[in-house]
N, C-alpha and C positions, 0 to 999 in steps of 0.2 A: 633486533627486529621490532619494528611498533605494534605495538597493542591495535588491533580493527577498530574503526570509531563506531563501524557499523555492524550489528548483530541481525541476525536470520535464523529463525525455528521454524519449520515445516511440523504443523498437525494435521492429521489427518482424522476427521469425526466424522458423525454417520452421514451428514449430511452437508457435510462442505468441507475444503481448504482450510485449515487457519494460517495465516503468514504471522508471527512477529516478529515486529522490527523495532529495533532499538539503536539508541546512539545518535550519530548523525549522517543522516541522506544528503551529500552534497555532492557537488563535480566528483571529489575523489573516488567516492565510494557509487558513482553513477556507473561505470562497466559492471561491476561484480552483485548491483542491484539488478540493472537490465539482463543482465545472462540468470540470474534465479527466475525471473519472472516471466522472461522470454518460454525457459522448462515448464513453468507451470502456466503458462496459457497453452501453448503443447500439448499437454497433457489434461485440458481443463473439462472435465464432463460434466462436472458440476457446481456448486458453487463456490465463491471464492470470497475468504476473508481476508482483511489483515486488519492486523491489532497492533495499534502504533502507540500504545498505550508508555511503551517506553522510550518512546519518540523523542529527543531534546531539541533536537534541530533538522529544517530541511530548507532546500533554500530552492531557488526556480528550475533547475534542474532535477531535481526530486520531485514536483511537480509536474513538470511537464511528461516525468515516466509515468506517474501514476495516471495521469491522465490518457495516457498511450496505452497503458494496461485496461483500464476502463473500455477505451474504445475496440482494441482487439477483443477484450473477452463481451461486449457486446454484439461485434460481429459474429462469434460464435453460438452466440443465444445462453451465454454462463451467467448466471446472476452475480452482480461482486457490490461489494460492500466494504467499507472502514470504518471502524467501531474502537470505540477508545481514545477518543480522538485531547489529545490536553488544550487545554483553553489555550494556548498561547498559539497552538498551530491552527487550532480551530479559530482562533480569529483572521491566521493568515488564507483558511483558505476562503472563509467567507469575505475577505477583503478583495479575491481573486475571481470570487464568483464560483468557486468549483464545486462550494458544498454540495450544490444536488446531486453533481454526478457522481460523489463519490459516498454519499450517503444514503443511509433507507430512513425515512421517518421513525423506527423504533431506536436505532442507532445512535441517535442524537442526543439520546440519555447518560 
């Protein structure tokens, strides 16, 4: 059986979600992302993190969920943020234009 490329830890703190995610978000691993995060916009009452601090790789499919997640958990009124972001994706998403939506100004540190 192979080892998942992709890791998922649900925390729960006083005042938000935390998601991390690790590995790598790509086509493969895009069902088994989109059904975690499908539950938790579901279930979203409050805010929503994720911390992709172990992030190695995602490619435009990883992208386009996260920005699908953004948009539903905006139509909800859920604050969401990504925080942790490594230089090497953060340069991919500011090359993509996404940064704003998927950042908050303190996050960016």
């Amino acid at each position: 059986m192979p080892m998942e490329k992709l890791s998922l830890r649900t925390e729960h703190a006083e005042d938000r979600t935390i998601v991390h995610i690790g590995g790598e978000f790509d086509l493969e691993a895009a069902s088994r992302m989109r059904a975690a995060l499908n539950s938790l916009i579901e279930q979203a009452d409050r805010r929503i993190t994720l911390d992709i601090q172990q992030l190695k790789y995602i490619d435009s499919t990883g992208i386009g969920i996260l920005i699908s997640l953004a948009k539903a958990l905006h139509a909800r009124n859920v604050s969401f943020d990504v925080v942790h972001i490594p230089s090497h994706i953060r340069k991919l998403f500011d090359m993509t234009g996404i940064t704003p939506f998927l950042t908050k100004p303190e996050s960016l540190i």
